[in-house]
N, C-alpha and C positions, 0 to 999 in steps of 0.2 A: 645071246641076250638081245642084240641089236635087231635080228629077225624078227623074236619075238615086239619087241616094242614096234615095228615096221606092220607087222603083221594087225596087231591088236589097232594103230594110227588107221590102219586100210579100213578095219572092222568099224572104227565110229565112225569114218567120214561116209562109208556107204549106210550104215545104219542114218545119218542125218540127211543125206540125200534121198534115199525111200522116204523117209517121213516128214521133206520138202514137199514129194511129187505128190503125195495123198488128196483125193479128190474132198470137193464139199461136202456132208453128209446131206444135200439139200438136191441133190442131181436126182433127178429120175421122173415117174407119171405123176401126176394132182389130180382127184379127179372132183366136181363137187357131190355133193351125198343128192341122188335122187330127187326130184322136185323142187327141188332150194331153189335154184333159178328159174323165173318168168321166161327168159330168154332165151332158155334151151339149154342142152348137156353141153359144162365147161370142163376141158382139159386144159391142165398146165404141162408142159414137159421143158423139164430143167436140164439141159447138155453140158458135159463135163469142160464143152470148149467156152463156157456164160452165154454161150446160144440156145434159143428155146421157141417153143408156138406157144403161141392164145389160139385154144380150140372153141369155136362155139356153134355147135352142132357142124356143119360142115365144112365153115370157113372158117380158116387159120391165120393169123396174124403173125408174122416174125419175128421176134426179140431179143434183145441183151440181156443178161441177168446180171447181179452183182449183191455182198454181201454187204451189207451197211450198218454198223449200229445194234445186230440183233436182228436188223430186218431183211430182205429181199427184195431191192430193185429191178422192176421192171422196164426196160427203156421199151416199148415198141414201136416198130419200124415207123408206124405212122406218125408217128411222133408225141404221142404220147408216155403217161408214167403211171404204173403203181407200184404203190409200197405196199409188201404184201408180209404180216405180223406172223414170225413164226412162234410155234410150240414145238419144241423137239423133242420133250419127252411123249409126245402121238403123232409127229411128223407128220403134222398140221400147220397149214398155213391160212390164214383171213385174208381178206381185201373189201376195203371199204368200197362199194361203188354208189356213184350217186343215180339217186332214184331208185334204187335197187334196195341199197342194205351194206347188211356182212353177209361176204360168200365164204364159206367154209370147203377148203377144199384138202384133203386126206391123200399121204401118197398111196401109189396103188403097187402091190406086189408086180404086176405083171412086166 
């Protein structure tokens, strides 16, 4: 009886430590939907480590990410910030930029 209860203690605490390590549903490519931006083709890429790029058309910018509120903090490297408004149920993210607008950017299977 004592194995068993030892046995079953092992089974929740790995069961709650797997679903510690479980990533953000928010990790992976953004891309924005064709023509939206003046500025060129924006890529987001979200890394499991809250590392990630500002893609836009060839130059890449560095970043932190982070979950806030609902939202997604961007810190980037150069010292800037967006909060970027998700939709989860179309794993859709906005960002207000100024002079720009809202960017709509969509994650991408690849």
């Amino acid at each position: 009886m004592r194995q068993a209860h030892r046995l079953l203690a092992l089974l929740v605490i790995g069961l709650l430590i797997w679903a510690c390590e479980s990533g953000s549903a928010w990790e992976g490519r953004y891309v924005a939907q064709p023509g939206q931006d003046p500025a060129g083709a924006v890529t987001l890429i979200l890394q499991a480590d809250g590392k990630g790029q500002w893609v836009v058309e060839q130059e890449s910018t560095p970043l932190r990410w982070e979950e806030r509120s609902g939202a997604l903090w961007l810190h980037l490297k150069t010292g800037g910030v967006m909060v970027a408004q998700t939709i989860p149920a179309q794993g859709v993210l906005t960002i207000e930029l100024p002079g720009v607008g809202t960017l709509l950017l969509r994650k991408s299977i690849q």
